[in-house]
C-alpha positions in Angstrom: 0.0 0.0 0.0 1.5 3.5 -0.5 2.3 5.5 2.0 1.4 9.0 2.5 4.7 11.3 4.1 5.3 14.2 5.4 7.2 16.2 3.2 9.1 18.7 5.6 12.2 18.3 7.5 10.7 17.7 10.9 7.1 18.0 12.7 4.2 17.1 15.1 1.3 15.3 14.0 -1.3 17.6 15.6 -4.6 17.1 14.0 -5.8 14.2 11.8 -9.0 15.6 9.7 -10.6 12.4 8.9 -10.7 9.3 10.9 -9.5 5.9 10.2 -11.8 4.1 7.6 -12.5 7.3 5.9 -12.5 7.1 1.8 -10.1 9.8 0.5 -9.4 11.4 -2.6 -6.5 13.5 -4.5 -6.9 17.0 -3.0 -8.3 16.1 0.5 -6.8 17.2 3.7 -6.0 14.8 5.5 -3.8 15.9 8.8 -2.2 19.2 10.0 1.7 19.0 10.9 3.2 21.1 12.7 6.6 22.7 12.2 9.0 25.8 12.3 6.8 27.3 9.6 3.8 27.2 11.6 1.0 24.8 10.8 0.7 22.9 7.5 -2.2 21.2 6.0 -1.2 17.6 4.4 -3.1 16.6 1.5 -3.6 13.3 -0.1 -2.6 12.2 -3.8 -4.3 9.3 -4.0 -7.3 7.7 -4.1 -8.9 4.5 -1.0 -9.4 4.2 2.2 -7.1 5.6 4.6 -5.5 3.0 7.1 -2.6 2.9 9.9 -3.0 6.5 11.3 -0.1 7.7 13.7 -1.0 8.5 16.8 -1.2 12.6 17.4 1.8 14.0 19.0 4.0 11.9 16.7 7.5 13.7 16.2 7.8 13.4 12.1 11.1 13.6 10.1 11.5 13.8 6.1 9.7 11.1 4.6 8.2 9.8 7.6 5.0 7.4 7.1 1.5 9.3 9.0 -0.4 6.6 7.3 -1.4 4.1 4.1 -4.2 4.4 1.9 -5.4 1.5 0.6 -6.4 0.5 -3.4 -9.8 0.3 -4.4 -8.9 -3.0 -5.6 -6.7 -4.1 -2.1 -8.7 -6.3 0.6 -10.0 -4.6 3.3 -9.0 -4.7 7.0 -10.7 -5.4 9.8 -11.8 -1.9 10.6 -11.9 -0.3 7.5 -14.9 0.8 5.5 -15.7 0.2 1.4 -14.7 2.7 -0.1 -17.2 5.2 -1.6 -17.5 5.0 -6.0 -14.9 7.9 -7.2 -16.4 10.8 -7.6 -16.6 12.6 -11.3 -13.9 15.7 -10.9 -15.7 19.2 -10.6 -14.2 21.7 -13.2 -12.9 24.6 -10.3 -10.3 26.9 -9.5 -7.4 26.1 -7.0 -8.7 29.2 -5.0 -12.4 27.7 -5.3 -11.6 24.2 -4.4 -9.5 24.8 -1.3 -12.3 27.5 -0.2 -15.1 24.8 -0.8 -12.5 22.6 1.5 -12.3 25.0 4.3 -16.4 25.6 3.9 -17.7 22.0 3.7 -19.3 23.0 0.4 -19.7 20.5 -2.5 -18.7 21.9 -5.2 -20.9 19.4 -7.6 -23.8 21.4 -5.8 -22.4 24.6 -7.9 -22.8 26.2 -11.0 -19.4 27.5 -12.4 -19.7 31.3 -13.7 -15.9 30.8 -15.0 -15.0 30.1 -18.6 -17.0 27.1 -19.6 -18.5 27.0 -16.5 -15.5 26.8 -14.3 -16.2 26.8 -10.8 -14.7 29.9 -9.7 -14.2 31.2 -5.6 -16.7 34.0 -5.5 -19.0 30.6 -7.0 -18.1 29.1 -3.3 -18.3 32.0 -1.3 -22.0 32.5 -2.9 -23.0 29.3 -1.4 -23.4 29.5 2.2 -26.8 27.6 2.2 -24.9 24.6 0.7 -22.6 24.9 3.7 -23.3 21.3 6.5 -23.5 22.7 10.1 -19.5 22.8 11.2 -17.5 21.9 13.5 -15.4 23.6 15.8 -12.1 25.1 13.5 -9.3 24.0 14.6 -6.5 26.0 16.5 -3.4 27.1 14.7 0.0 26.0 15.9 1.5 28.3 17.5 4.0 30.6 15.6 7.6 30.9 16.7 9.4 34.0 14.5 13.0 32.9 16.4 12.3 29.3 15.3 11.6 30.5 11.8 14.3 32.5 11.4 16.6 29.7 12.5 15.1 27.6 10.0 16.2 30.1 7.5 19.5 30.6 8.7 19.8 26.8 8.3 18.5 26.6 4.6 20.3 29.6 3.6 23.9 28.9 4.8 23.5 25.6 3.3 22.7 27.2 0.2 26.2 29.9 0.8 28.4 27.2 1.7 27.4 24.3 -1.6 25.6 26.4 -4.2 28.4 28.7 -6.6 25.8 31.4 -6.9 26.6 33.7 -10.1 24.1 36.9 -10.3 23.1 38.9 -13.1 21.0 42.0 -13.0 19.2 44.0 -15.5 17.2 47.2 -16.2 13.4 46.8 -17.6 11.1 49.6 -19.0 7.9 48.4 -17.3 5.9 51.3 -19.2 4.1 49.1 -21.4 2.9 46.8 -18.9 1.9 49.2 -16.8 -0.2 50.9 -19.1 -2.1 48.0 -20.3 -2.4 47.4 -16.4 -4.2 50.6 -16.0 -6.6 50.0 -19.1 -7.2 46.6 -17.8 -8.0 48.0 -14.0 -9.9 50.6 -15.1 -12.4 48.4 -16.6 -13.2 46.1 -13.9 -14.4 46.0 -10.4 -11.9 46.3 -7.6 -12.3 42.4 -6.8 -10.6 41.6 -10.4 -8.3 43.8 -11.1 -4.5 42.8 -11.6 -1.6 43.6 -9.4 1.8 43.9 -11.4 3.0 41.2 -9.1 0.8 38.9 -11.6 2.6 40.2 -14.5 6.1 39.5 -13.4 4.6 35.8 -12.4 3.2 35.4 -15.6 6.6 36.4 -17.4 9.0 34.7 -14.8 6.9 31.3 -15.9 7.5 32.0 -19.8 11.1 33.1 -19.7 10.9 29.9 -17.5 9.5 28.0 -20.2 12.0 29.2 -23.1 15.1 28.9 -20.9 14.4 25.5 -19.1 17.4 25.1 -17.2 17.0 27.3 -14.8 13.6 25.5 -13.7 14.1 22.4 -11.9 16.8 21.1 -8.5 20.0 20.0 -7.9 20.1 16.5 -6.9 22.9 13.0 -6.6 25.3 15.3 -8.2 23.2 16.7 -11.4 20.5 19.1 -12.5 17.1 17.2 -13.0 14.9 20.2 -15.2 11.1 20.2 -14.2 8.6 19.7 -16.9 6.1 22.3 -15.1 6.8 25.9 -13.9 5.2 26.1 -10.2 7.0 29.4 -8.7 7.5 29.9 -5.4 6.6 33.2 -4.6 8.3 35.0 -1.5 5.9 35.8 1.4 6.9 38.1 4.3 4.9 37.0 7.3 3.3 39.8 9.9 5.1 37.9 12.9 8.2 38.2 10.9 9.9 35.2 8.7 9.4 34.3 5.3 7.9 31.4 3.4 7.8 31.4 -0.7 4.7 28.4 -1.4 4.2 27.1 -5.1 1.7 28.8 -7.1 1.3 25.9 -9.6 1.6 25.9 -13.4 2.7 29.5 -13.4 3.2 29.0 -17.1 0.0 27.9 -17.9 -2.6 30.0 -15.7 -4.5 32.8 -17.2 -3.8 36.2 -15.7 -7.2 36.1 -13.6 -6.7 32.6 -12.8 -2.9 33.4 -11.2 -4.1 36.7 -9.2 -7.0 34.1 -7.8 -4.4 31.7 -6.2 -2.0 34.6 -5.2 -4.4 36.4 -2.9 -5.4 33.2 -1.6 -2.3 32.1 -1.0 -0.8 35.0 0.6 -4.1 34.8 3.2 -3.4 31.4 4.0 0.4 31.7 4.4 -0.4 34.7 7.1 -3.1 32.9 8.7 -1.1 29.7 8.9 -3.1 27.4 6.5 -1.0 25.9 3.6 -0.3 23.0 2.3 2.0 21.0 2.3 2.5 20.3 -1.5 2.6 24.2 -1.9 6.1 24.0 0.7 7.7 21.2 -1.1 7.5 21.3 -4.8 8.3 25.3 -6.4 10.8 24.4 -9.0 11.9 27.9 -8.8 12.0 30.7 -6.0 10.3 34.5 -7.5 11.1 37.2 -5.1 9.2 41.1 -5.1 10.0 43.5 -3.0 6.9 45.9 -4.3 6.4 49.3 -4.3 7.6 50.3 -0.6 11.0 47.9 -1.4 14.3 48.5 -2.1 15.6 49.3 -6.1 17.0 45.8 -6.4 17.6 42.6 -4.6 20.3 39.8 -5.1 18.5 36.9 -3.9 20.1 33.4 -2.0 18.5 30.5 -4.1 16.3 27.9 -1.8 18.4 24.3 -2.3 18.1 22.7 -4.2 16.1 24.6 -6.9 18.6 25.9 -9.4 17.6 29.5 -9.3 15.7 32.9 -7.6 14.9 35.6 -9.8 13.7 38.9 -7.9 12.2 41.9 -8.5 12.9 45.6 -7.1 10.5 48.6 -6.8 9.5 50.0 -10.1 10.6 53.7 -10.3 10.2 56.5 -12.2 13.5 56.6 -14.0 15.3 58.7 -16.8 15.8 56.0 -20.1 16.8 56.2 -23.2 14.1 55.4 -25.6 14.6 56.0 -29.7 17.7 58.2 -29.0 15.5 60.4 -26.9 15.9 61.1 -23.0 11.9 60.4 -21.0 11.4 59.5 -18.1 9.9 55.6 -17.5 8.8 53.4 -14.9 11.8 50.9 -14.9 12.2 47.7 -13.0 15.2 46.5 -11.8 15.2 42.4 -12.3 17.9 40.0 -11.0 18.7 37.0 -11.2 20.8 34.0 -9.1 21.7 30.9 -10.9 23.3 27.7 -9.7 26.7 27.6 -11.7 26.8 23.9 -11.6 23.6 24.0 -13.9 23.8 27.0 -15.8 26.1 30.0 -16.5 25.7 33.6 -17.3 25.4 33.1 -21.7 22.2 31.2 -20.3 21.0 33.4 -17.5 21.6 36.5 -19.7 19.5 34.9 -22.1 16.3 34.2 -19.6 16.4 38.1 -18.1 15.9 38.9 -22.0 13.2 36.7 -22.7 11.9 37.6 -19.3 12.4 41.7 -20.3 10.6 40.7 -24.2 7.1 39.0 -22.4 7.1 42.3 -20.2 7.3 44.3 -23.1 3.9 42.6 -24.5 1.4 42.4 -21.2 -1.4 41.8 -24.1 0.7 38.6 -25.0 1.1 38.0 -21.6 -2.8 37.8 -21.5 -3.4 35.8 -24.5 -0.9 32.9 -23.5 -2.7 29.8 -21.7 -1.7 26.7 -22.7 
């Protein structure tokens, strides 16, 4: 039978959300863990009946077993139940599914107004007379900032002392992005508009896509490339600390779609609620340090991805544009690269194609594989 783990360096099995017996599918949350980073929801990628729970209170390392789901097609044991028929998968956003999660709404209750009847979150938050009565929530973990930051200081001066960082920087007119932007805003209610923080995602993933070698880890001695873009984006906690969860299939979300999962997954980050597939699977680390941030940052890549690309304030700045002297909104973008995977021909090439998608936010909108 396989067994579900617990994919962080070391926890404490606090809550199990379903009992023993229970039929479980891909998605489901299935126990909190909690750990330096405060408290992380586990889900399950598999489908049966969950068996063998550990008891709560159960130190975890890396890897460790919390308990085995059996197959549809397995014998069950003594105290298990049949497992229910699978269910046919509901058409939803990420944002809409988690929210139906935390709501106890079923989403094949719904009617999507999204593209094609995509289930989208204001869909779920519509719904609260298909809400069941609920339980009592469940407390967070408690947050320790001085056990954060000495998680950090752990990851990071691994990453000093074994990755040969090489950085490159480089200066991007953000004029025309911004200006579709503000077209784009303009049009729409508050609840939909863009952030430029989208943008950069959407053209960190594409540039991502084009210069592949720069997306993926460093692992038994050799770069393994990812075949999807999910970006880690950098989250700076209100008790202090950082965390940088995977928004997945950067590459392939529509604008909308990615500003969705961003403002949901900055909410749950702050209020101590992600998972634990968004911790351990970004293929690449995006860091922003917005409008009230510094002009540029030189970033420490998160081992064993193979890179961090980051973003400074965008400024008003005097530029060069047809042999003439205006003055633009320019971005300062930077990049750090694993020089055991990659070198600067290569990393000079990604900040171009990343500086080309920003110079096209229309593009940018059109491209949804």
């Amino acid at each position: 039978m396989p067994a579900l783990g617990a994919d962080m360096e070391m926890g404490r099995l606090v809550q199990w959300c379903v009992p023993a017996g229970a039929h479980v599918r891909p998605g489901d949350v299935v126990a909190v863990v909690e750990t330096q980073k405060g408290a992380i929801d586990v889900e399950i990628f598999l489908d049966g009946v969950l068996e063998d729970l550990v008891p709560l209170g159960t130190e975890l390392p890396v890897g460790a077993v919390l308990a085995h789901v059996r197959g549809q097609d397995e014998a069950p044991g003594a105290a298990a139940k049949a497992p229910a028929p699978p269910a046919t998968r509901v058409r939803a956003s990420p944002a809409a599914r988690r929210r139906a999660q935390e709501l106890g709404v079923d989403l094949a209750a719904l009617a999507g107004s999204g593209p094609d009847g995509v289930i989208e979150l204001a869909d779920v938050e519509r719904a609260p007379q298909l809400r069941p009565p609920q339980a009592a929530p469940r407390e967070a973990a408690g947050f320790d900032p001085a056990q954060m930051r000495a998680a950090i200081a752990t990851a990071m001066g691994r990453s000093k002392r074994e990755i040969p960082h090489y950085y490159l920087t480089q200066a991007i007119d953000f004029g025309a992005s911004q200006q579709w932007l503000t077209a784009y805003n303009e049009e729409r209610a508050p609840a939909e508009r863009l952030l430029a923080a989208v943008l950069l995602l959407k053209a960190t993933a594409l540039a991502l896509r084009e210069v592949p070698a720069l997306n993926g880890f460093w692992r038994d001695g050799a770069a393994q490339l990812a075949q999807s873009v999910h970006a880690g984006w950098a989250i700076s906690l209100r008790g202090g600390g950082l965390v940088a969860p995977a928004l997945h299939d950067a590459d392939r979300a529509s604008l909308p779609v990615l500003m969705e999962a961003l403002r949901d997954l900055v909410q749950r980050a702050r209020s101590g609620h992600l998972r634990s597939s968004e911790l351990s699977d970004p293929t690449v680390t995006v860091t922003s340090l917005g409008e009230r941030g510094a002009d540029s940052v030189l970033g420490v890549i998160y081992p064993p991805q193979l890179a961090l690309v980051g973003f400074g304030r965008i400024a008003m700045r005097p530029w060069v544009a047809d042999g003439q002297l205006v003055v633009r909104p320019v971005l300062q973008a930077s990049l750090a690269a694993d020089h055991r995977a990659s070198d600067g021909h290569l990393g000079a090439r990604f900040l171009d194609r990343l500086d080309a998608a920003l110079q096209d936010p229309a593009a940018l909108a059109r491209s949804n594989p």
